[in-house]
C-alpha positions as CSV (number, residue, x, y, z in Angstrom):
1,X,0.0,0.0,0.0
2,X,1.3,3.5,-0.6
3,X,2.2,5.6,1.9
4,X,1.6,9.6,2.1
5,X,3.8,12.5,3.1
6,X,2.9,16.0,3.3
7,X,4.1,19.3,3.9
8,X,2.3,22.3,4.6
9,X,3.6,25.7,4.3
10,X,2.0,29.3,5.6
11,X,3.3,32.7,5.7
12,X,1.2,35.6,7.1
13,X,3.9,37.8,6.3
14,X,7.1,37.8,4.1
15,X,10.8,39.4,4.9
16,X,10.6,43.0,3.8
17,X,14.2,43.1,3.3
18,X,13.6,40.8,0.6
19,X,10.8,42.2,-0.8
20,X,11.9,46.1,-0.5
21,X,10.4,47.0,2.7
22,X,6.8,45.6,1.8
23,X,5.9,42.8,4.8
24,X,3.3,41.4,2.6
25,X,0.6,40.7,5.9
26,X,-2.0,38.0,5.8
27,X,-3.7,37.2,8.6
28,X,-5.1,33.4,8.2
29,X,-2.3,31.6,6.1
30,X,-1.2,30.2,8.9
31,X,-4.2,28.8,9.9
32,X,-5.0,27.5,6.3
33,X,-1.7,25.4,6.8
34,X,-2.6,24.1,9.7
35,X,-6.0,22.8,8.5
36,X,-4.5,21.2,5.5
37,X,-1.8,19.3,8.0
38,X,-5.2,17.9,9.9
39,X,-7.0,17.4,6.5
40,X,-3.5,15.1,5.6
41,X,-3.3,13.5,9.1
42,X,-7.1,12.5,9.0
43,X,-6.0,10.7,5.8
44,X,-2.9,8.6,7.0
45,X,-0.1,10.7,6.2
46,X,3.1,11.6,7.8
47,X,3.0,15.4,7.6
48,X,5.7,18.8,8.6
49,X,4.2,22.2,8.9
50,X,6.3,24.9,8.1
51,X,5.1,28.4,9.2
52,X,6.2,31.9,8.3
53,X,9.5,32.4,10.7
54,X,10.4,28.5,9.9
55,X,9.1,28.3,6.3
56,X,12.4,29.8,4.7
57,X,13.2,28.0,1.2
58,X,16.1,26.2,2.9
59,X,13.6,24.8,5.4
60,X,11.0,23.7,2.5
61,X,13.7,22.1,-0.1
62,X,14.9,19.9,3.1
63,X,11.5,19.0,4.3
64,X,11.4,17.7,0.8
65,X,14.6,16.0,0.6
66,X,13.6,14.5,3.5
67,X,10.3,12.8,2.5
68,X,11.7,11.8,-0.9
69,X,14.4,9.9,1.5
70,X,11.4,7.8,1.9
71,X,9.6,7.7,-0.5
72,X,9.3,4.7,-2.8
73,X,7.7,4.1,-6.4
74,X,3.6,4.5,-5.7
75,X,4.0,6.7,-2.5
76,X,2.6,10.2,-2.3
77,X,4.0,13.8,-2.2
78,X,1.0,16.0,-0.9
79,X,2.4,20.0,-1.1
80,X,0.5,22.9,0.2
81,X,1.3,26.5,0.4
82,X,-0.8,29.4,2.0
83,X,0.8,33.2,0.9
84,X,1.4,35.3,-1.6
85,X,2.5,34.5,-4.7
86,X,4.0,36.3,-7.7
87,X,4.5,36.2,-11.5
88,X,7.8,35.9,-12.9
89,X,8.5,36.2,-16.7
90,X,7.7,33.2,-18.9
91,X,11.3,32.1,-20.4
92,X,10.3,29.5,-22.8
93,X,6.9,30.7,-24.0
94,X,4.9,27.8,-23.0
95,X,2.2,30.3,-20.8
96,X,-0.4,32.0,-22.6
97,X,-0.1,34.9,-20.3
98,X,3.8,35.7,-21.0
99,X,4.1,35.0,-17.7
100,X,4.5,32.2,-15.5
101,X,2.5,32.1,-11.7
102,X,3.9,30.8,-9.1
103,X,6.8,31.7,-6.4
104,X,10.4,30.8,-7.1
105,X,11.7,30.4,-3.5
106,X,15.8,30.0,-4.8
107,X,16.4,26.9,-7.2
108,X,13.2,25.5,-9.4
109,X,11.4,22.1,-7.2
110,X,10.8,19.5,-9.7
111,X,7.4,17.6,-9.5
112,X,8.6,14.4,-9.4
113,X,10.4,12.8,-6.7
114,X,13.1,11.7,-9.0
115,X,14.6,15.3,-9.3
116,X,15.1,15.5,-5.7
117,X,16.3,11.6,-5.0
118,X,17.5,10.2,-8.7
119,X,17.2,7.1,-7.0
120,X,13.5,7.3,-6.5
121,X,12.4,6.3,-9.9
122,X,12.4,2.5,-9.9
């Protein structure tokens, strides 16, 4: 049987040093992380919650790394993320919009375990 991992992210604010002095305040996506860690656990799966101070990109790529350490062929990645997001331009064209949604939090996260753990794909 396949197992299930999860992580949950949620960030009610963002650095403003990174983001020139805007703290980009939420008030409940901390709380929407939360719910989808119970919504996961309900369902069997081993979860991590990451929330704003602790959610830094470093955090989430090793949270990641971690599970795929795990993970065998069938099991389940579950990813959620409460925040802002952003546009950033579309490179290769492949977006009707020109533009491509989505945050890029340092280095690209593929969607497959196999970019994380090459090992993984058996």
């Amino acid at each position: 049987m396949a197992n299930g991992y999860s992580l949950h992210g949620g960030l009610n604010r963002v650095n403003p040093a990174s983001y020139g002095g805007w703290p980009g305040t939420l008030s409940a996506c901390e709380n929407d992380a939360r719910a989808m860690q119970s919504v996961a656990q309900s369902l069997g799966y081993s979860t991590s919650l990451l929330l704003t101070e602790a959610a830094t990109s470093r955090k989430v790529v090793a949270a990641i790394t971690k599970a795929a350490a795990s993970m065998v062929a069938g099991d389940i990645f579950w990813l959620t993320y409460s925040g802002h997001g952003s546009q950033v331009p579309d490179r290769n064209g492949d977006e009707a919009s020109r533009e491509r949604r989505g945050r890029r939090v340092g280095r690209p996260v593929r969607r497959d375990v196999g970019a994380v753990r090459p090992d993984a794909r058996r």
